[in-house]
N, C-alpha and C positions, 0 to 999 in steps of 0.2 A: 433487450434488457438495458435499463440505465443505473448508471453510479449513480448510487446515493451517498453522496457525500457532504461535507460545510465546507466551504472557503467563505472566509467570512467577507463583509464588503470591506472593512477597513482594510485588509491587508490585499486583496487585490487592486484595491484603488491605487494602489503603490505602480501597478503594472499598467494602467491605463491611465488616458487624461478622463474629463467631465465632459466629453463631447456627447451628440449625440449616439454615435456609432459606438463611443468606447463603453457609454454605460449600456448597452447592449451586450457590448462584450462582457462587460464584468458579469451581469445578470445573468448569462449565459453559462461563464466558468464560475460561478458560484461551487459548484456541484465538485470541483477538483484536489482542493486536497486528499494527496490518499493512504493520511496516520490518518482523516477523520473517519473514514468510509464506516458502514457497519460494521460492527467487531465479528473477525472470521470472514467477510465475504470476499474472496479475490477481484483485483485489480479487474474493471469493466470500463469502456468507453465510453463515455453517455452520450446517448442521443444516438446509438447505431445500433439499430439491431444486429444480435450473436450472429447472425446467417450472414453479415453485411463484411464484419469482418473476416471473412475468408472469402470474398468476393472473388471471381477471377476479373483480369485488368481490363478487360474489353465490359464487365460491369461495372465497372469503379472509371472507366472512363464517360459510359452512360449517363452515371450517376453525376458526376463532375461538370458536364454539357448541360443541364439544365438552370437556367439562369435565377430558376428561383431560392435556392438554396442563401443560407443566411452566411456571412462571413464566417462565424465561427462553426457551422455546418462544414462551409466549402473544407475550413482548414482540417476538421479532425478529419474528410476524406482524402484528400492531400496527406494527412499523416499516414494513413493508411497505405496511398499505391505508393508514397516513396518507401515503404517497406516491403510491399511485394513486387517494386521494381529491382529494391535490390537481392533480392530474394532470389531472380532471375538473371544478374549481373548487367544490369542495366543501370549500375552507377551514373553514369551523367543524367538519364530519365531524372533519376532517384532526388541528384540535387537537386534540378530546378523544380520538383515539387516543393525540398522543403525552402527554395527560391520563392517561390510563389506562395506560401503559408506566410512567409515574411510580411509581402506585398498587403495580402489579403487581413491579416491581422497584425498587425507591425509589433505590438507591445507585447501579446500575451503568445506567440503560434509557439514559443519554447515551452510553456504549459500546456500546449495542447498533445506538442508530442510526447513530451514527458508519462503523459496520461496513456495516451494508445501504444506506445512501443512497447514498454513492458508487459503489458498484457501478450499483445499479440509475440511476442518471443515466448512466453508461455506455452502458446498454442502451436509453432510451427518452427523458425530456424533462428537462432542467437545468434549466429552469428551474423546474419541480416540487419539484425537490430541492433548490435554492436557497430555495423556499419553504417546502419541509418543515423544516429546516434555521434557517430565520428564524423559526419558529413554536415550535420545539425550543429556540433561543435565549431566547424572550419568557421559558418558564419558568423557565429555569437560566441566566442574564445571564452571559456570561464563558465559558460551559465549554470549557474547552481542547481536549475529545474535537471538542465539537460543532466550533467552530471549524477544529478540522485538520480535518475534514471537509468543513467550505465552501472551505478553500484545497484539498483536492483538485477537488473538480467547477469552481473556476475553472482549474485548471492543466488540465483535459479540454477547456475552450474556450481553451487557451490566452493566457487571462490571469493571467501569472506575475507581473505585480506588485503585483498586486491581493492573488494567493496569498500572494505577500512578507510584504505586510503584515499579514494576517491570521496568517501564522506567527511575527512579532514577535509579536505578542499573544497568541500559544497559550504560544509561551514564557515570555512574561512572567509568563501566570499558571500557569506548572504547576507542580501540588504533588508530584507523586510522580517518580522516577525513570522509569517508562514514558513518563509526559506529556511529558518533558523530552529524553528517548531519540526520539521517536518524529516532535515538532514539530521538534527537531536534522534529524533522519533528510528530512523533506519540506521544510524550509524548505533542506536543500542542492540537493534538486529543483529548488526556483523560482528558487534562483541558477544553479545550472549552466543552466538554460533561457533568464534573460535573459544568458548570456553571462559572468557572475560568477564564474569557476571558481576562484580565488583563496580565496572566502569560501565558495564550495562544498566545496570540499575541507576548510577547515574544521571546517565543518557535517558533511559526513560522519566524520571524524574524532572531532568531539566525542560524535557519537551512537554511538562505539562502546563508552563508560563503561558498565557493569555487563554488558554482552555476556559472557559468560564460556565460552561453547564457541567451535569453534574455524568452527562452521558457524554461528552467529548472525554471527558476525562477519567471514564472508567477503562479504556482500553489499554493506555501508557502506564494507569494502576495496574491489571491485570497483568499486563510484563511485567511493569517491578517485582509484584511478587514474584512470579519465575523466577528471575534474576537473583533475588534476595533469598528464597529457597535454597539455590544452591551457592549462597554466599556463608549459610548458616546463619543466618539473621533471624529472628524474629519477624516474619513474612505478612506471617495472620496479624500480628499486633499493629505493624505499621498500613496496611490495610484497613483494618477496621476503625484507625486513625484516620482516613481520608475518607471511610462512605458509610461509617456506621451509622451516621445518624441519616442516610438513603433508605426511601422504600427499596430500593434493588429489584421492584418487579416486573418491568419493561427489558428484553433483553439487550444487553448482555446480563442486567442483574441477577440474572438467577447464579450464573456463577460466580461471582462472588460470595453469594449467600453461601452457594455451597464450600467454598475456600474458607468463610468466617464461621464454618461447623451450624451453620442454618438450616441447609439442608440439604438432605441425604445423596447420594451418590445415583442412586436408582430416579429420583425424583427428575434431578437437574436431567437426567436422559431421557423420560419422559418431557419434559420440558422443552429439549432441544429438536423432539420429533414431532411436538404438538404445536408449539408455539407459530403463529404467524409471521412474526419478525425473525424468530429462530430459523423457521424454514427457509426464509427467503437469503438467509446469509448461511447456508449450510452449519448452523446448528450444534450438531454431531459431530463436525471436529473440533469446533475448539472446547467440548465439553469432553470431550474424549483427552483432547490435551493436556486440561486442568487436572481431570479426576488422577491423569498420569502426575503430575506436578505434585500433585498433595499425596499422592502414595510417593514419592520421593521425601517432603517434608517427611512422612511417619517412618522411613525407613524400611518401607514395602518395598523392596525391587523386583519382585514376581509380579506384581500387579502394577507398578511404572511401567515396565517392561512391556507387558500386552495392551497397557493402555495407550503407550506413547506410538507402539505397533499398528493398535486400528487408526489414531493420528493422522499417522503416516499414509493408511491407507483412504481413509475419510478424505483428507486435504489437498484441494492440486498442488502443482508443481509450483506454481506462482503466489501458492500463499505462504507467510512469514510462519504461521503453525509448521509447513510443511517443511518447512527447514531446519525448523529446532527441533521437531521432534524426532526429524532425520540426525540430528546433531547430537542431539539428546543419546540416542542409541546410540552410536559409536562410543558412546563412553562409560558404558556398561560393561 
């Protein structure tokens, strides 16, 4: 599987020079930002097949030995076994991969692991990736990629305030417009999860600066409303202020339509298990999500309750759905 995502060229230009290797690079992490990715799909590595990432090391050494691989190839594999070196407590392995992701991509390899460690703590041990991640720090002190990275894998165990803080400091130091878009984008996560929705909506809000299509910027919309729903605001009105005048027919659109009373509750779930795009970003949880969100707007809580329920069961551990709706429910 590959991430489909937008990193746009101007703001990774930021991270590379105009050589010829580095616009290589950039064209390559195009695909990285991961507030742009399809709405609802979890965190994916691009360019590695699912099977690849749970490689054992004697294949990821295979794989590493062949001299054809492209720089930013080498390094998302290199991201890789230094997570399942340390996975084995093979810490010194560990750094001089992400030693040699340096080497191999000098500008961008803090985005590359940014991208592959949270996933793969998803799928297997946190605290590896906490480690991989603290190791990835020692070299690069401060990096904001690295950083929003460790506040995801704590918001996977569920400590958002831990996330909090570490997303004050991704923002604090971020240089570029994505850094800035993206720490916005997850530090409205760790509020809406301890309950914050005030400063989460916010946060969703402010991450929608430089967003300029009308589908990068439906999914920081589709927070807000959350957010705003249980701020008691006017949810639907300030919604249909940013996409009323969208067709909404390309997914994620169909939920919003249904959030703006377009359409039916039954529809958008057909939707989410017919749709081609829906399919492919698993669909059926974030429409399972909303339908829970809007029986919260009406003051349904029998029907938030079993909606936010399937959610929780629809959505991995490593998607932002999975956490609110897990959050969501504690507070019932």
């Amino acid at each position: 599987m590959r991430l489909n995502l937008a990193l746009t060229v101007g703001a990774f230009a930021a991270l590379v020079t105009l050589s010829a290797e580095a616009w290589a690079q950039r064209n390559a992490a195009e695909s990285w930002d991961p507030s742009a990715r399809e709405f609802g799909r979890p965190l994916e590595a691009p360019n590695v097949p699912a099977e690849t990432r749970n490689a054992t090391l004697d294949a990821l050494n295979k794989i590493l030995s062949s001299p054809k691989l492209s720089a930013f190839d080498r390094s998302i594999y290199l991201s890789i076994r230094a997570y399942q070196l340390s996975k084995v407590g093979r810490e010194a392995d560990s750094q001089k991969d992400i030693a040699e992701m340096g080497k191999v991509l000098p500008s961008a390899w803090p985005l590359v692991l940014s991208g592959t460690v949270p996933e793969l703590a998803g799928g297997g041990d946190r605290a590896a990736a906490l480690r991989t991640l603290d190791s990835a720090l020692q070299q690069k002190p401060g990096d904001s990629w690295l950083v929003i990275a460790q506040a995801q894998v704590y918001m996977q165990i569920g400590d958002f305030a831990r996330a909090l803080g570490l997303l004050d400091d991704a923002l604090a130091r971020a240089t570029t417009p994505t850094d800035r878009r993206t720490a916005l984008y997850y530090r409205g996560h760790a509020n809406f999860n301890l309950g914050q929705y005030a400063q989460a909506a916010e946060d969703f809000d402010a991450s929608l600066v430089g967003r300029t299509t009308a589908k990068s910027r439906l999914g920081p919309l589709l927070w807000r409303y959350a957010a705003q729903v249980r701020t008691r605001r006017d949810a639907r009105g300030a919604l249909a202020k940013d996409v009323g005048g969208e067709a909404l027919d390309e997914w994620p659109g169909p939920i919003a339509r249904f959030l703006l009373g377009k359409l039916p509750a039954g529809e958008l779930e057909v939707v989410a298990e017919s749709d081609d795009a829906a399919k492919r970003s698993n669909g059926k949880c974030p429409s399972a999500f909303f339908i829970g969100m809007d029986a919260i707007r009406r003051g349904d809580k029998q029907r938030a309750r079993d909606q936010l329920q399937l959610a929780q069961a629809r959505c991995p551990t490593v998607s932002e759905l999975n956490w609110a709706a897990t959050s969501e429910l504690k507070r019932f």
